[in-house]
RODO-2510 file (C-alpha; in nm, 4 decimals, decimal comma):
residues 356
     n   res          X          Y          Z
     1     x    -3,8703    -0,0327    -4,3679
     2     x    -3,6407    -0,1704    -4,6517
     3     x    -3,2604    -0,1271    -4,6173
     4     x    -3,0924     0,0370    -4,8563
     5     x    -2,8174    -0,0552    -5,0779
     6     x    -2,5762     0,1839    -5,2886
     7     x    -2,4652     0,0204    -5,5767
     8     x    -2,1228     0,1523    -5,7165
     9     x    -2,0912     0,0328    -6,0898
    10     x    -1,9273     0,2105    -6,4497
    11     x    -2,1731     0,0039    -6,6083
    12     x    -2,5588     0,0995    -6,6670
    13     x    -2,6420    -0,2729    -6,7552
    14     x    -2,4366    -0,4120    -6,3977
    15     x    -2,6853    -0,1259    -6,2141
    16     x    -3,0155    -0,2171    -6,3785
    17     x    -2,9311    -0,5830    -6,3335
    18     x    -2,8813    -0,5318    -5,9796
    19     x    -3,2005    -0,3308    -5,9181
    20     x    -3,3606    -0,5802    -6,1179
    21     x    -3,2690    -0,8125    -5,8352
    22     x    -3,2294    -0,7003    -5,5620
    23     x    -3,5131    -0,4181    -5,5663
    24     x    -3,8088    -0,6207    -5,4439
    25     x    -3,6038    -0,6542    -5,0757
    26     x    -3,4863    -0,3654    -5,0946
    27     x    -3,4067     0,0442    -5,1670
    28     x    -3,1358     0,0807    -5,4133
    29     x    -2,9894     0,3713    -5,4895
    30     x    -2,6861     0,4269    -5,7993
    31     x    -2,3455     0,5677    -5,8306
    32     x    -2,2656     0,5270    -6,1952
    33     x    -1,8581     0,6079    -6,0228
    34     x    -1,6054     0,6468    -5,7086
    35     x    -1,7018     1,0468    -5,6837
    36     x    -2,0787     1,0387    -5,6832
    37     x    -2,0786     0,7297    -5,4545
    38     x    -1,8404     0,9479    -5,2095
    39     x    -2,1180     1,2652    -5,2647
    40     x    -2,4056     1,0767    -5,2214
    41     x    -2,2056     0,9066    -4,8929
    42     x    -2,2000     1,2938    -4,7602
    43     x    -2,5744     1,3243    -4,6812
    44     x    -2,7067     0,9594    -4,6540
    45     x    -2,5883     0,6466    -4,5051
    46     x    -2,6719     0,2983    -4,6910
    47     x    -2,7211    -0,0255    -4,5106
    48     x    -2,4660    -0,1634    -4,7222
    49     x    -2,2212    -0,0948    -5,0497
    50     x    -2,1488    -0,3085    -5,3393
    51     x    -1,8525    -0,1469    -5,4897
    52     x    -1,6961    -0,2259    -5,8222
    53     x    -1,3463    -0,2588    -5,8139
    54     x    -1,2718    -0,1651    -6,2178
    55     x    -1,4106     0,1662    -6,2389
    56     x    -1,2035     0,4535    -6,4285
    57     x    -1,0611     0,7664    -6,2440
    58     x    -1,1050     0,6302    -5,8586
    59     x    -1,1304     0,2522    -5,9139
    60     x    -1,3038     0,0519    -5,6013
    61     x    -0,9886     0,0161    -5,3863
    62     x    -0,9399     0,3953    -5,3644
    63     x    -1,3307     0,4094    -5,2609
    64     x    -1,2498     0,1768    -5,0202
    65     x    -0,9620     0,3653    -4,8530
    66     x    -1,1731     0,6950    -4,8525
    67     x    -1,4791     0,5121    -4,6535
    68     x    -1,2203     0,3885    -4,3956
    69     x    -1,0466     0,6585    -4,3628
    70     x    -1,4341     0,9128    -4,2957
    71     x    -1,5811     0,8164    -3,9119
    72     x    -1,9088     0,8661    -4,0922
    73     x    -1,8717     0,5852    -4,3416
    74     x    -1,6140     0,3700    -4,1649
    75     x    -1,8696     0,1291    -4,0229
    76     x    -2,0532     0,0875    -4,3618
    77     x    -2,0523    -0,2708    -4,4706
    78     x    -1,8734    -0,3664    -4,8315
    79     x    -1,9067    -0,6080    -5,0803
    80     x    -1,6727    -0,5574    -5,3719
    81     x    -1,8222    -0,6550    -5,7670
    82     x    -1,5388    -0,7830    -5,9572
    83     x    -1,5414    -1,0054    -6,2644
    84     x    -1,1791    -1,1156    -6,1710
    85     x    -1,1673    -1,4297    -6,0067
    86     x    -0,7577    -1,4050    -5,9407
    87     x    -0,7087    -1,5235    -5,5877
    88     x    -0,4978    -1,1973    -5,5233
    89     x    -0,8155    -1,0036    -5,6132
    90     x    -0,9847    -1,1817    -5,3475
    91     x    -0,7333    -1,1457    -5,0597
    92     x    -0,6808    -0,7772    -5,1298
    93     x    -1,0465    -0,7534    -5,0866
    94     x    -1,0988    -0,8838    -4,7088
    95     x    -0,7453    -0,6753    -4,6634
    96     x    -0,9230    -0,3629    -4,7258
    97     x    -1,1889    -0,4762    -4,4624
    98     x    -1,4679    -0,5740    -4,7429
    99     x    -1,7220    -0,7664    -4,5644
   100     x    -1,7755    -1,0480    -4,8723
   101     x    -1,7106    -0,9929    -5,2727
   102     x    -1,9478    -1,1123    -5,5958
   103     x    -1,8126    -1,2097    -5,9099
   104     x    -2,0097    -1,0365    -6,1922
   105     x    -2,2173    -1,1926    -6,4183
   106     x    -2,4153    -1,1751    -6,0771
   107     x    -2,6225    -1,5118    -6,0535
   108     x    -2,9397    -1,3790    -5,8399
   109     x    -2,9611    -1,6380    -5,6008
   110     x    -2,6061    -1,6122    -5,5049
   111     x    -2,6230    -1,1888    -5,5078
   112     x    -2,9456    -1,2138    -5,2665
   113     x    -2,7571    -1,4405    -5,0253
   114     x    -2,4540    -1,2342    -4,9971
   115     x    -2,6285    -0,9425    -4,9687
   116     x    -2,8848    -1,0998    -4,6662
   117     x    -2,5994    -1,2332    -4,4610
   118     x    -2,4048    -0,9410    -4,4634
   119     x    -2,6819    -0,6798    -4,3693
   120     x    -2,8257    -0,9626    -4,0941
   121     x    -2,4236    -0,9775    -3,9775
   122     x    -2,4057    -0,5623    -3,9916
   123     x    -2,7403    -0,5884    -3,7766
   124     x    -2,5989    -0,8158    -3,5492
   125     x    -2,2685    -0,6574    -3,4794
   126     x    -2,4865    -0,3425    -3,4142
   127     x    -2,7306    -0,4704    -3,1674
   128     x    -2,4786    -0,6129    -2,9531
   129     x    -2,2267    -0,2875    -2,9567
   130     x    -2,5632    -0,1006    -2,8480
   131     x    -2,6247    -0,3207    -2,5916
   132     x    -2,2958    -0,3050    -2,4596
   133     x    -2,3027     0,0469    -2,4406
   134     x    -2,6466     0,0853    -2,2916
   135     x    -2,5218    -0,1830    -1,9953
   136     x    -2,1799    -0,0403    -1,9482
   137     x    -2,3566     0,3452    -1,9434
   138     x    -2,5787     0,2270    -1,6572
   139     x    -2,3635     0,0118    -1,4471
   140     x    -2,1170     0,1766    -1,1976
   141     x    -1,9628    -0,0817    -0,9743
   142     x    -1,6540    -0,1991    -1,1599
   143     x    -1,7091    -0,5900    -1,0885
   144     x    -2,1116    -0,5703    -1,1791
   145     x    -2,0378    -0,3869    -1,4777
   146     x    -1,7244    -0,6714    -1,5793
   147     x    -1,9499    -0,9765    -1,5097
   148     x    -2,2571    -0,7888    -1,6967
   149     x    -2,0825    -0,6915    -2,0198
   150     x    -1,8693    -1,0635    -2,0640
   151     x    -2,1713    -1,2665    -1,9926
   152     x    -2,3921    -1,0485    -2,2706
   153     x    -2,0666    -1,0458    -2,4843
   154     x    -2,0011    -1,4131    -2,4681
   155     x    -2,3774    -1,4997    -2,5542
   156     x    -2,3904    -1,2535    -2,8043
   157     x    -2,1044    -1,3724    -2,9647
   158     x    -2,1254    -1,7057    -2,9474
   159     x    -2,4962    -1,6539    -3,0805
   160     x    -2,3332    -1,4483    -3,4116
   161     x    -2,0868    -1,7279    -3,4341
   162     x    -2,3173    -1,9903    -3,4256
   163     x    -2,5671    -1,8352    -3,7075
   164     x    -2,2631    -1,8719    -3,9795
   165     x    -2,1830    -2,2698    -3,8651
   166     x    -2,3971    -2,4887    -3,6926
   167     x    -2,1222    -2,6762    -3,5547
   168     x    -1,9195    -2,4066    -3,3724
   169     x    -2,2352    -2,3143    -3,1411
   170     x    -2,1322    -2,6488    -2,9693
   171     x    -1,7500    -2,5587    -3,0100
   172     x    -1,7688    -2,2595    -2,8237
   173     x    -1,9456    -2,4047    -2,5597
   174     x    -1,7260    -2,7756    -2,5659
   175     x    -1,3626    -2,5727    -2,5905
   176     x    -1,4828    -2,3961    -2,2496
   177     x    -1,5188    -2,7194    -2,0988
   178     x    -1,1967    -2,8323    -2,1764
   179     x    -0,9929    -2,5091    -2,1500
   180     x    -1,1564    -2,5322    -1,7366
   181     x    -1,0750    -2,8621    -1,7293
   182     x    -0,6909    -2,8187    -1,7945
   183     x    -0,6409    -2,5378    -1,6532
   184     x    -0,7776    -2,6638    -1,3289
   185     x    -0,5562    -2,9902    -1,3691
   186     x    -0,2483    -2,7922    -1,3909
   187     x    -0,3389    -2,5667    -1,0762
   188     x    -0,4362    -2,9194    -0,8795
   189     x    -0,0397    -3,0388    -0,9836
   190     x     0,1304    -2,6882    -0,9182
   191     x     0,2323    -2,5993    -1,2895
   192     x     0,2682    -2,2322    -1,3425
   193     x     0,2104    -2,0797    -1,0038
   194     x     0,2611    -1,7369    -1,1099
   195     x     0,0071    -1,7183    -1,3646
   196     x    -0,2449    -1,9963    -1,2788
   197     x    -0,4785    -1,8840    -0,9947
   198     x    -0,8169    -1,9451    -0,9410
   199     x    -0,8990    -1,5913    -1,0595
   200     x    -0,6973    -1,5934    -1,3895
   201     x    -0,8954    -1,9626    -1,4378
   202     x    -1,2256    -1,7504    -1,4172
   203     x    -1,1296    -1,5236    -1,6162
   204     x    -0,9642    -1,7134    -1,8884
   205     x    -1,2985    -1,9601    -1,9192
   206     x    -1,5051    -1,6528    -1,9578
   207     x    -1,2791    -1,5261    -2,2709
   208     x    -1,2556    -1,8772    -2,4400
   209     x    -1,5796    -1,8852    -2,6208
   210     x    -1,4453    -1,5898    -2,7462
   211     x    -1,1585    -1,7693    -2,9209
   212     x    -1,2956    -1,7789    -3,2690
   213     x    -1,5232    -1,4894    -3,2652
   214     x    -1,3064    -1,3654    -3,5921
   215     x    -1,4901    -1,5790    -3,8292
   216     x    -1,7515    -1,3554    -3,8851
   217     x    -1,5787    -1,2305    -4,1450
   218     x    -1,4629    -1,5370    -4,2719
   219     x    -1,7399    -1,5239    -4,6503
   220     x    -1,9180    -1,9110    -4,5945
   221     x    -1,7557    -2,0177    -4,9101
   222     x    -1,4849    -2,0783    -4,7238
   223     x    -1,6009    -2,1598    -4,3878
   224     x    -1,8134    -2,3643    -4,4826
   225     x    -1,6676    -2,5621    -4,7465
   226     x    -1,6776    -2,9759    -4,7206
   227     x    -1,2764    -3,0162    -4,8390
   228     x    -0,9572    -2,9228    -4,8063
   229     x    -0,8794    -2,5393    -4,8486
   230     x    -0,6634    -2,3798    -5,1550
   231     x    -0,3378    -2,2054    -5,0159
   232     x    -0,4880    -1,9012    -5,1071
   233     x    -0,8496    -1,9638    -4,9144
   234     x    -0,6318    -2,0783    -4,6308
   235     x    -0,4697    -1,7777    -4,5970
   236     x    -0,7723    -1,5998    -4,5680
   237     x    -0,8879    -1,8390    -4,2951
   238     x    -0,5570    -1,7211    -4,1167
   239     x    -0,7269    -1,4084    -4,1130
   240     x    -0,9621    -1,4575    -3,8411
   241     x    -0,7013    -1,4308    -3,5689
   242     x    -0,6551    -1,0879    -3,6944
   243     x    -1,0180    -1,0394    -3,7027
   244     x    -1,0962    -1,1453    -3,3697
   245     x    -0,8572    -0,8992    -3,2159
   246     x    -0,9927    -0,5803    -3,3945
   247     x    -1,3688    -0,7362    -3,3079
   248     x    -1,2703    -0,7605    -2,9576
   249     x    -1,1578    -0,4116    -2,9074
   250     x    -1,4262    -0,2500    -3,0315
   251     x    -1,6606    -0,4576    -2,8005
   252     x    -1,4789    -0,4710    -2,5066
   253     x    -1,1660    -0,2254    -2,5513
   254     x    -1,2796    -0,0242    -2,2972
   255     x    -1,3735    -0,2179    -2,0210
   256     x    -1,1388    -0,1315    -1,7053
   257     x    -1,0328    -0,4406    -1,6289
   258     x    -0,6970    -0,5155    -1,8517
   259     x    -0,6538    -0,8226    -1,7692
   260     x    -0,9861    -0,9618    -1,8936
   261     x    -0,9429    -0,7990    -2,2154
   262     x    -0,5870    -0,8924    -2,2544
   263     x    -0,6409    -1,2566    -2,2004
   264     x    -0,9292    -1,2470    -2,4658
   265     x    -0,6963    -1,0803    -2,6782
   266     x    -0,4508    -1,3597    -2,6742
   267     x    -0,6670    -1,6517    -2,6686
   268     x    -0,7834    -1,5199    -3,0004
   269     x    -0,5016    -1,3889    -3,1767
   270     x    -0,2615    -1,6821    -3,0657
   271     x    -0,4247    -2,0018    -3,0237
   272     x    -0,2951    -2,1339    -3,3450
   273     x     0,0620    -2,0330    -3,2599
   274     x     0,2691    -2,3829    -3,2126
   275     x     0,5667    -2,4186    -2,9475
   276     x     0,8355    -2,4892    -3,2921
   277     x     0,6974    -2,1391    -3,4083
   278     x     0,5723    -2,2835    -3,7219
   279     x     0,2155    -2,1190    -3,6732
   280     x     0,0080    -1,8184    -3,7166
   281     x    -0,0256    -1,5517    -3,6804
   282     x     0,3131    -1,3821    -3,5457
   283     x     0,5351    -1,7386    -3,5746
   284     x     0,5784    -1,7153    -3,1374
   285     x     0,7902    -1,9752    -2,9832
   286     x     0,7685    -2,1827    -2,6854
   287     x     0,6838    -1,9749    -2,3804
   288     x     0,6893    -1,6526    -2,5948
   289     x     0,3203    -1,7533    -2,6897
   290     x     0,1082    -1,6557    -2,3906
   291     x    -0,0266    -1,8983    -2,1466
   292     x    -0,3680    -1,8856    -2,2153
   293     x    -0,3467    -1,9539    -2,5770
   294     x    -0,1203    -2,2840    -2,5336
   295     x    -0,4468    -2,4109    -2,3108
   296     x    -0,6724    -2,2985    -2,5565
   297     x    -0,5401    -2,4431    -2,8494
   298     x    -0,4881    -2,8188    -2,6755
   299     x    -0,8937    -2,7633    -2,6257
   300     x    -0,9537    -2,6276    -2,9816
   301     x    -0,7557    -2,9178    -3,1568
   302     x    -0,9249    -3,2022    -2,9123
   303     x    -1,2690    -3,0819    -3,0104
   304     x    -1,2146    -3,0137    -3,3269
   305     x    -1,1114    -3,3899    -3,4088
   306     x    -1,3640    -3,5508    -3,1803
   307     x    -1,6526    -3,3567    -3,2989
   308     x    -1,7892    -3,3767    -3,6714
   309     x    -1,6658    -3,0989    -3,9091
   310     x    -1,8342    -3,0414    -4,2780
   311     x    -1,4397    -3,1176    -4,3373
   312     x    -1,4288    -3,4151    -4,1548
   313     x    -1,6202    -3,6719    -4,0043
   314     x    -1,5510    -3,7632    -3,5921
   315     x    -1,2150    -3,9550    -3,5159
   316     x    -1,2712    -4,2287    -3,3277
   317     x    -1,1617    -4,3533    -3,0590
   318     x    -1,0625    -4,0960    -2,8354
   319     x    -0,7546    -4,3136    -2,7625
   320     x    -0,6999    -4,2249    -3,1241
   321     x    -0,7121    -3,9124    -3,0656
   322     x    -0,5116    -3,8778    -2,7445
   323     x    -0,2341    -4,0484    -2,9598
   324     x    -0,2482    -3,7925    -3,2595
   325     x    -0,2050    -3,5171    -3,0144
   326     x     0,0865    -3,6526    -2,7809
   327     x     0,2486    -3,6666    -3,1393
   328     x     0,2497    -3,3012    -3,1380
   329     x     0,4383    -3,2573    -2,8095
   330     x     0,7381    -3,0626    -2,8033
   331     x     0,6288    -2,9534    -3,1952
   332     x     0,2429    -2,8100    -3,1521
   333     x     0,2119    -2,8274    -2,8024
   334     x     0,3682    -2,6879    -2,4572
   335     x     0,4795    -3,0164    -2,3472
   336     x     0,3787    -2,9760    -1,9884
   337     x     0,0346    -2,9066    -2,1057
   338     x    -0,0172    -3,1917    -2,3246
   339     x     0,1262    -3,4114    -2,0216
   340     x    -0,1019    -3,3277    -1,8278
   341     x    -0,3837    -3,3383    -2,0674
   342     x    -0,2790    -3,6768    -2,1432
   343     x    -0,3318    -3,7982    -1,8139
   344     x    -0,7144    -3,6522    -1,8388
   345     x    -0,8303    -3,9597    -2,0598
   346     x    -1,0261    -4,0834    -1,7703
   347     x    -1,1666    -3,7951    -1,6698
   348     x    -1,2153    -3,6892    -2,0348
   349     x    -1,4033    -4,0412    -2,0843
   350     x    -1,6354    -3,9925    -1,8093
   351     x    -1,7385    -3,6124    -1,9466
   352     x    -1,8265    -3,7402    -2,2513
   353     x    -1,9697    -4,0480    -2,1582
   354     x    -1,7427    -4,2966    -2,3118
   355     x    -1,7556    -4,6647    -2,1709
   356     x    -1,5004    -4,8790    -2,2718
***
């Protein structure tokens, strides 16, 4: 069966070009305005909305904030039509939770794609909240039912994540490496007793893949573009911190074991927090920024330069690389992490197969 797609859109010409398009994949159905989108919204439930923002009476943004605001059309994924190509336009849109936006005149190709990743994302994000549900409903014993959900969590996740950029499949699975591999070099020299058991290790490798899980609604545009980002697309990269949080609880917010969920929580919303308090997203300080986030972002920042990025090709060698990160101590880093990281090169060497 085809999904279908309401199309929000003033103009006649905007609505026939879209059915013109898109119709052959899928249902469409019209809303030539804000008030018959929100009627026909009361008795049927689209796959997806493409929502004009310049519409008169209730433009797209007060559409928007009615859909959030109804349980029954919360969940509905958006993609906002604008022909404005300001970069405010485009922030507010992924602040009012739009999935992705398309400038109008809509070039087919580009509409089609849009359209197809969102739904396949929407389908996604579905499938793993029902499985989830249908593994938490059936098991009873509170440690089965932990290690059940994280391991279909993680894999589903890291799956989703790995379907928008080919090279954070291998992230995911590279950063838990490393984030075990500190963590159990600072338990082997005695550095933070209090927090750093062999439990919280467990636990806090099971959340890392986890880390970047935000980026799902990150549009590929940006994710996936080869240079440097604007200010303005970077600040919408910032965004998946944010993201990630909000993702997490709606997966995993009610699993009884707090202090699972709350290290997930702040491996993803702080790992690009820096000891100076120069980062994102809350500008923490020193030992203000939790413990499992200053491991995970010495692992996030060591694979991300040793591996390939469509940014950036592979620094080499890793002595290079050790170098450019000890230049961080004190500034990036927690000093006593970096240390200690610093004196993994061998080890680090022999993981990845590195003779001299």
């Amino acid at each position: 069966m085809k999904n279908i797609i309401l199309v929000v859109d003033d103009d006649k010409t905007n609505l026939s070009l879209a059915q013109r398009i898109l119709g052959p994949q899928y249902r469409i159905a019209a809303a030539g305005s804000g008030s018959s989108a929100l009627t026909y919204l009361e008795s049927h439930r689209p796959d997806l909305i493409l929502l004009d923002i310049n519409m008169p009476e209730m433009d797209g943004y007060e559409v928007m904030e009615r859909l959030r605001a109804n349980t029954r059309t919360e969940s509905i994924p958006v993609i906002f039509l604008t022909a404005d190509n300001l970069a405010e336009t485009e922030i507010k849109c992924f602040q009012m939770g739009a999935m992705d936006f398309v400038t109008k005149p809509f070039v087919p190709d580009i509409l089609l794609s849009r359209v197809s990743k969102t739904i396949e994302l929407d389908q996604y994000r579905h499938n793993l909240e029902d499985m989830v549900t249908a593994q938490a409903e059936k098991i009873t014993e509170d440690a089965m039912r932990l290690g059940k959900i994280q391991e279909s969590v993680i894999i589903g996740m890291a799956n989703l994540i790995e379907s928008r950029d080919g090279s954070t499949g291998k992230h995911v699975k590279n950063t838990q490496m490393y984030v075990r591999m500190i963590a159990n070099e600072l338990l082997s020299k005695g550095y933070f007793p209090e927090e750093l058991t062999p439990a919280y290790i467990e636990d806090l490798c099971k959340a890392a893949p986890l880390h970047d899980v935000g980026k799902i609604k990150i549009p590929d545009a940006i994710l996936q573009k080869p240079g440097k980002l604007t200010p303005e697309e970077f600040e919408t990269m910032k965004l998946h911190t944010t993201h990630s949080r909000k993702i997490i609880k709606t997966i995993i917010g009610d699993i009884e074991d707090a202090h699972y969920v709350r290290l997930v929580e702040e491996i993803a919303l702080y790992h690009h927090e820096r000891w100076d308090g120069t980062g994102y997203p809350a500008g923490l300080t020193e030992d203000n920024i939790p413990l499992s986030a200053r491991i995970m972002a010495v692992a996030d920042v060591f694979d991300a330069l040793y591996e390939e990025r469509c940014y950036k090709p592979p620094i080499r060698p890793i002595e290079r690389i050790m170098q450019i990160m000890s230049e961080g101590r004190g500034t990036q880093f927690d000093p006593t992490i970096i240390d200690v990281f610093m004196g993994m090169l061998p080890t680090l060497k022999k993981v990845l197969h590195i003779t001299d």
